[in-house]
C-alpha positions in Angstrom: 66.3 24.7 28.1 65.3 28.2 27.1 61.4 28.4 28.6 58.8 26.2 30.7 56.7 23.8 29.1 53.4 25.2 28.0 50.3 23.8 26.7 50.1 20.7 29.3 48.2 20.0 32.5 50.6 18.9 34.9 48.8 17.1 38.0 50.2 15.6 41.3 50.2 11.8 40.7 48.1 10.4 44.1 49.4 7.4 44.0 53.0 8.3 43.9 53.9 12.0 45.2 57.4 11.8 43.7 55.7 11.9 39.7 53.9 14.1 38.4 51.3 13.4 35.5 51.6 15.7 32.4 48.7 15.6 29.9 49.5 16.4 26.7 47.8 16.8 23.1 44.3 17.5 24.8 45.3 14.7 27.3 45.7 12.0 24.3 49.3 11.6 25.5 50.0 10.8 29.6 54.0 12.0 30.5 55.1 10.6 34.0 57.9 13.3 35.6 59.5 13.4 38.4 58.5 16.3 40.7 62.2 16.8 41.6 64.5 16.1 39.3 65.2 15.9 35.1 62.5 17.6 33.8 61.4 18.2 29.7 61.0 21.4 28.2 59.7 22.5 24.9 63.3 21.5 22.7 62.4 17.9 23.4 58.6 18.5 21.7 60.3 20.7 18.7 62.7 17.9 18.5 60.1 15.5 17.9 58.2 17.4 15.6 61.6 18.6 13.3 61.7 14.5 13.2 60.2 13.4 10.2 60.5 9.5 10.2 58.9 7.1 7.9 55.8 4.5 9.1 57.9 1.2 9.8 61.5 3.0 10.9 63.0 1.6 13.7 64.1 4.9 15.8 66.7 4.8 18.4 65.6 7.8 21.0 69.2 8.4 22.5 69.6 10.4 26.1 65.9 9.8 26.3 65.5 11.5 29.9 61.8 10.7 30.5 60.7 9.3 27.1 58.8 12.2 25.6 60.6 12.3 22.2 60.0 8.5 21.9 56.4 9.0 22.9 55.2 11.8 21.1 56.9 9.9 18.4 55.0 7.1 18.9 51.6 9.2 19.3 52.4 10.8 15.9 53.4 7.4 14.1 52.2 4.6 15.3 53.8 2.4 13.2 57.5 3.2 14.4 59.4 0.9 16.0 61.2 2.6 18.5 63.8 2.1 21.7 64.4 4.6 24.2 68.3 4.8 25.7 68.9 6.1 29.2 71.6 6.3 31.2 70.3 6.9 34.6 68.3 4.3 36.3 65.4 6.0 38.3 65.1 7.6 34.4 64.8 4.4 32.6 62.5 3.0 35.0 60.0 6.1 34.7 60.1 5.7 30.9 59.0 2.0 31.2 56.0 3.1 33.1 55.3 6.1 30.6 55.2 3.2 27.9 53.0 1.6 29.9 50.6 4.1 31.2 50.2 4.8 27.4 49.7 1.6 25.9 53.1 1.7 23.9 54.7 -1.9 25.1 54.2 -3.0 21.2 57.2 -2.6 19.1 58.5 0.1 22.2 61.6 -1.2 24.4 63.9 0.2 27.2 67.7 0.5 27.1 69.8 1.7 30.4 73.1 1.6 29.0 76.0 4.1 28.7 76.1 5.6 25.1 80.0 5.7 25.9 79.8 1.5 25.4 76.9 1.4 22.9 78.7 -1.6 20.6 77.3 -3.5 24.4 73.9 -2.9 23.4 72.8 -2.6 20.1 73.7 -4.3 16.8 75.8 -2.0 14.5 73.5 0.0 12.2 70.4 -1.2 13.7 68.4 1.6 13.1 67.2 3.9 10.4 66.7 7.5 12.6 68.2 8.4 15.8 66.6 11.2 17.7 68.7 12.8 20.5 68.3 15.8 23.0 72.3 15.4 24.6 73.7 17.3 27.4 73.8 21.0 26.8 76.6 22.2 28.9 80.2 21.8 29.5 80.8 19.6 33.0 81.4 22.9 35.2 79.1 25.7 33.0 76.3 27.5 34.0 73.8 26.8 36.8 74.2 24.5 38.8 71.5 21.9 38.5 69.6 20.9 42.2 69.8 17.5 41.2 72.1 14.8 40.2 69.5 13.2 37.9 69.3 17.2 36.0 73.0 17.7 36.5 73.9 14.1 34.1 70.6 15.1 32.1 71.9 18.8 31.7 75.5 18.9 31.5 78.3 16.5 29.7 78.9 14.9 33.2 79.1 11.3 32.1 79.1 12.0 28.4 80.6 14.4 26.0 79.3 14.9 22.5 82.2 13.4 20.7 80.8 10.4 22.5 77.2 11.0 22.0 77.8 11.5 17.9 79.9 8.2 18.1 77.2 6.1 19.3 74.8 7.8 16.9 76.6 6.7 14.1 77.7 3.2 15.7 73.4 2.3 15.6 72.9 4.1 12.5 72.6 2.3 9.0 74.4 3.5 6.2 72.2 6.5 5.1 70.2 6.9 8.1 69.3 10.2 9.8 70.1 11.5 13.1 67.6 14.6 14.3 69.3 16.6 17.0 68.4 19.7 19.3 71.1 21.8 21.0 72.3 25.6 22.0 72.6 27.8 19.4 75.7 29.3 20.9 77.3 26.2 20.6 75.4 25.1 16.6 79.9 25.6 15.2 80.8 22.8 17.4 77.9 21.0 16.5 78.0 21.0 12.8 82.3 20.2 13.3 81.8 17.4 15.3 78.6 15.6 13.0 80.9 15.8 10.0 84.1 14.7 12.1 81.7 11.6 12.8 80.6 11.2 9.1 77.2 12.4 10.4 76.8 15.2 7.4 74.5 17.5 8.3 71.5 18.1 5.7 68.9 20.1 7.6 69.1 22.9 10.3 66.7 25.5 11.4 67.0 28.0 14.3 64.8 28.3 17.0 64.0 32.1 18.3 61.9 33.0 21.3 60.6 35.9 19.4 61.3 38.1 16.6 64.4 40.4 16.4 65.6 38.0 19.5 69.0 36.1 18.9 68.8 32.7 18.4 68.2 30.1 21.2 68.2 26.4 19.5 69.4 25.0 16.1 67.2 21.8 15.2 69.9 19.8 12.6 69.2 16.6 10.7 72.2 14.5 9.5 73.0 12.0 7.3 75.4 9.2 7.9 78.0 9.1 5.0 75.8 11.5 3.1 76.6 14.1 0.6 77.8 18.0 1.5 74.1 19.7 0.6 72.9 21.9 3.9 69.2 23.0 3.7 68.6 26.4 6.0 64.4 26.2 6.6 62.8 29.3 7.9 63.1 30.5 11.2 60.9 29.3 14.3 59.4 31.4 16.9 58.0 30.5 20.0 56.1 34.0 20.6 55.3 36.2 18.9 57.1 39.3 21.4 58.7 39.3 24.5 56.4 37.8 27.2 53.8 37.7 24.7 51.2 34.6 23.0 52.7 31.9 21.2 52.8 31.4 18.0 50.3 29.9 15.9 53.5 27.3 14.6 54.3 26.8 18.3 50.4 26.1 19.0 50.3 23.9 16.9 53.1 21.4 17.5 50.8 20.9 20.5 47.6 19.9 18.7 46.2 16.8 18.9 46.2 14.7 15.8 43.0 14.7 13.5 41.2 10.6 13.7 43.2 9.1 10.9 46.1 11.3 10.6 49.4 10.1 11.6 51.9 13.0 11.2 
């Protein structure tokens, strides 16, 4: 996660001192956290914006963590029908309430389930799109998360991304897409291990903190048992210099929708 989440009003939740309530999209969009533990940062909300799924896919949201991708999905498209996938417990539990608190329980479902036994839960090729956000880090790299629930969230604890690109494929139809978000540093691997898993990749951008900066993120869409045809798009870029504004594009993935606009 390479910077804070701006652009939301995160609040104490009165009733229960363990969440916090963060407001997003001019507080059209309610995201239940937990105060200590996994918490999103802004590659989940450029994930769900580099997602561009049709009105009426059925979208599997894969390591969903809290639920954001699946529920600024949901905010964006109404139409979707979409499943959130979570390992951890307390996790799946706190995405059921965010569906809730938002008025999402319509064509929106809950699955805690291990991604490493996925044929347990879902039918194969199920779904058009998977979205997924996976671990970042190698079991024993980097800091050391304070918390089991970031630790699993964080690092490939429970799940490596062999695994993770397995199950994505296992739900997948024949010619769906599969948006993921990961470390720039690590994009090589990334790219190998989608086309080892017949996951071609078809889209990628690279995300920069500012420019002249090295890259942070890659953003990749893939195609299962699609064609070798690689689109580069622009670069993003969160601000516009070191410790400076955001972005007008970065703004503006926090905008709320215009009335009758769905994307």
């Amino acid at each position: 996660m390479i910077v804070d989440q701006p652009f939301s009003l995160t609040m104490p939740d009165q009733d229960a001192p363990e969440l916090t309530i963060d407001r997003l999209f001019s507080g059209k969009l309610v995201c239940l956290q937990h105060r200590d533990g996994y918490r999103f940062s802004v590659d989940a909300v450029l994930l769900a914006h580099f997602a561009q799924p049709r009105a009426g896919e059925k979208v599997l949201d894969l390591c969903a963590g809290c639920g954001v991708i699946s529920l600024i999905l949901k905010y964006r498209q109404p139409q979707l029908a979409l499943a959130a996938f979570e390992l951890q417990p307390k996790l799946a539990e706190l995405i059921r309430k965010n569906v809730e608190t938002n008025g999402f329980q319509d064509s929106f479902t809950v699955i805690e389930g291990d991604c490493n036994r996925m044929r347990e839960y879902v039918t194969a090729g199920s779904f058009d799109r998977v979205v997924c956000n996976p671990p970042y880090r190698k079991a024993q790299s980097g800091r050391v998360n304070p918390t089991e629930e970031e630790a699993r969230a964080r690092h490939e604890v429970r799940v490596e991304l062999s695994a993770v690109l397995s199950a994505i494929r296992y739900a997948l139809k024949t010619r769906g897409r599969a948006d993921l978000v990961y470390p720039a540093r690590r994009a090589a691997g990334l790219l190998a291990a989608m086309k080892a898993a017949d996951l071609e990749p078809k889209k990628i951008q690279v995300v920069y903190s500012y420019p002249d900066s090295e890259g942070k993120l890659v953003l990749v869409e893939a195609v299962k048992g699609g064609g070798e045809e690689l689109a580069v798009l622009p670069p993003f870029y969160l601000y516009t210099e070191p410790h400076g504004a955001c972005t007008p594009e970065m703004a503006a993935l926090y905008q709320p929708l215009v009335k009758g606009s769905s994307v």
